[in-house]
C-alpha positions in Angstrom: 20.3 -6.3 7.8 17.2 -6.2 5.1 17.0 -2.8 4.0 13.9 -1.8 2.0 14.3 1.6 0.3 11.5 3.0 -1.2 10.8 5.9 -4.1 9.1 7.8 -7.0 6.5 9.2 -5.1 5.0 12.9 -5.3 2.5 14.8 -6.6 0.4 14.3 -9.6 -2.9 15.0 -11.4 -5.7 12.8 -11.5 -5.6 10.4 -14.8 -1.6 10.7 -14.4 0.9 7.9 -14.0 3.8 7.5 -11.5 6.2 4.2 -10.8 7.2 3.4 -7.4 10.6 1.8 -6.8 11.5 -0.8 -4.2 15.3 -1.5 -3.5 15.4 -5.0 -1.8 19.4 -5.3 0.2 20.9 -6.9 3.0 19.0 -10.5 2.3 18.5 -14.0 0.1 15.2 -12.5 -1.7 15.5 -15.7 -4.1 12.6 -16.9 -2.2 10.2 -14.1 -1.2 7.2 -12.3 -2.1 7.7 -8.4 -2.1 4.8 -6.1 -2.2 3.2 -2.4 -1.6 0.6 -1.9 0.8 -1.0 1.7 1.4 -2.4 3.5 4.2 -4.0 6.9 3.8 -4.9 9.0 6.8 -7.6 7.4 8.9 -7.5 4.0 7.1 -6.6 1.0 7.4 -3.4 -0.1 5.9 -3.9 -2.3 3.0 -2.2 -4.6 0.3 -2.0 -3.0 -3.3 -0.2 -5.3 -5.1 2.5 -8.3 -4.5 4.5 -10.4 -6.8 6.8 -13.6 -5.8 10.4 -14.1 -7.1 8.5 -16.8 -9.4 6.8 -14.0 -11.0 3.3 -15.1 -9.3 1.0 -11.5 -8.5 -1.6 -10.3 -6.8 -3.6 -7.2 -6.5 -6.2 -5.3 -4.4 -9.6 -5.4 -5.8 -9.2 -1.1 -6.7 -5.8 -0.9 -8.9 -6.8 -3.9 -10.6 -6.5 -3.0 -14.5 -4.4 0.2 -13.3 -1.8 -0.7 -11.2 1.0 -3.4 -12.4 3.6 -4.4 -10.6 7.1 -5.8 -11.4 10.5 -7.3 -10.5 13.8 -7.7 -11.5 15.2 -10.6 -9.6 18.8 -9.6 -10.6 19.0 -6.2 -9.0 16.6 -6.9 -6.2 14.2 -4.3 -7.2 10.5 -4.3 -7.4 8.8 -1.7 -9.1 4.9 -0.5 -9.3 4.0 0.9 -12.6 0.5 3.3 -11.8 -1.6 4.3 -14.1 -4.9 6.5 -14.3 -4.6 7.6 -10.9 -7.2 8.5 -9.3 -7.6 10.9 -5.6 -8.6 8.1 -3.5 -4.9 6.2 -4.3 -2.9 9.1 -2.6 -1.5 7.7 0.5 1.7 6.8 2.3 2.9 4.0 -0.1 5.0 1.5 1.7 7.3 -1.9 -0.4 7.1 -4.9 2.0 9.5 -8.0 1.6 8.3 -11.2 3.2 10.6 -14.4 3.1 9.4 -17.4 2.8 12.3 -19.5 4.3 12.2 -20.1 8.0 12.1 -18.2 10.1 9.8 -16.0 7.3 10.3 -12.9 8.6 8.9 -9.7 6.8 10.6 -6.3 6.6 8.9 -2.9 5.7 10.3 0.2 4.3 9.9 3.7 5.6 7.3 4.5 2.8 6.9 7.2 -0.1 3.9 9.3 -0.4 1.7 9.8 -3.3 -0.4 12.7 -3.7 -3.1 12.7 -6.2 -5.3 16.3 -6.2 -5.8 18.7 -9.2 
């Protein structure tokens, strides 16, 4: 059973930092692509960042330049480094594994919620 166990978030200051953890279990994650996708209230969820276990990433067009995000392959954690933060990022942050091999299915977490508000 894939198991995707998100945390680090809480409450910080605009301009602060926080890192959001992702612990990947239960599966093969040699061959997927494991991301964080956001939703705060009265939006639509949306991607913020992904990364494949080659390493390949991608970002949403508003954390570019703030926001990176990482992997470690051997422990089956993915991590999201975030930087300058800003009140519009404070939502429900949720890690999101999709693999690749048939029959690609894709797994959420229950989500951590980041709070950005002076």
């Amino acid at each position: 059973q894939v198991q995707l166990v998100e945390s680090g978030g809480g409450l910080v200051q605009p301009g602060e930092s926080l890192r959001l953890s992702c612990a990947a279990s239960g599966g093969d994650f040699s061959r997927s692509v494991i991301g964080w996708y956001r939703q705060a209230p009265g939006k639509q969820r949306e991607l913020v960042a992904d990364i494949s276990s080659g390493g390949l990433t991608k970002y949403g067009d508003s954390v570019k330049g703030r926001f990176t995000i990482s992997r470690d392959n051997a422990k089956n954690m993915v991590y999201l480094q975030m930087n300058s933060l800003k009140p519009e990022d404070a939502a429900v942050y949720y890690c999101n594994a999709w693999m690749v091999a048939f029959p690609q299915l894709i797994y959420w977490g229950q989500g951590t919620r980041v709070t950005v508000s002076s």
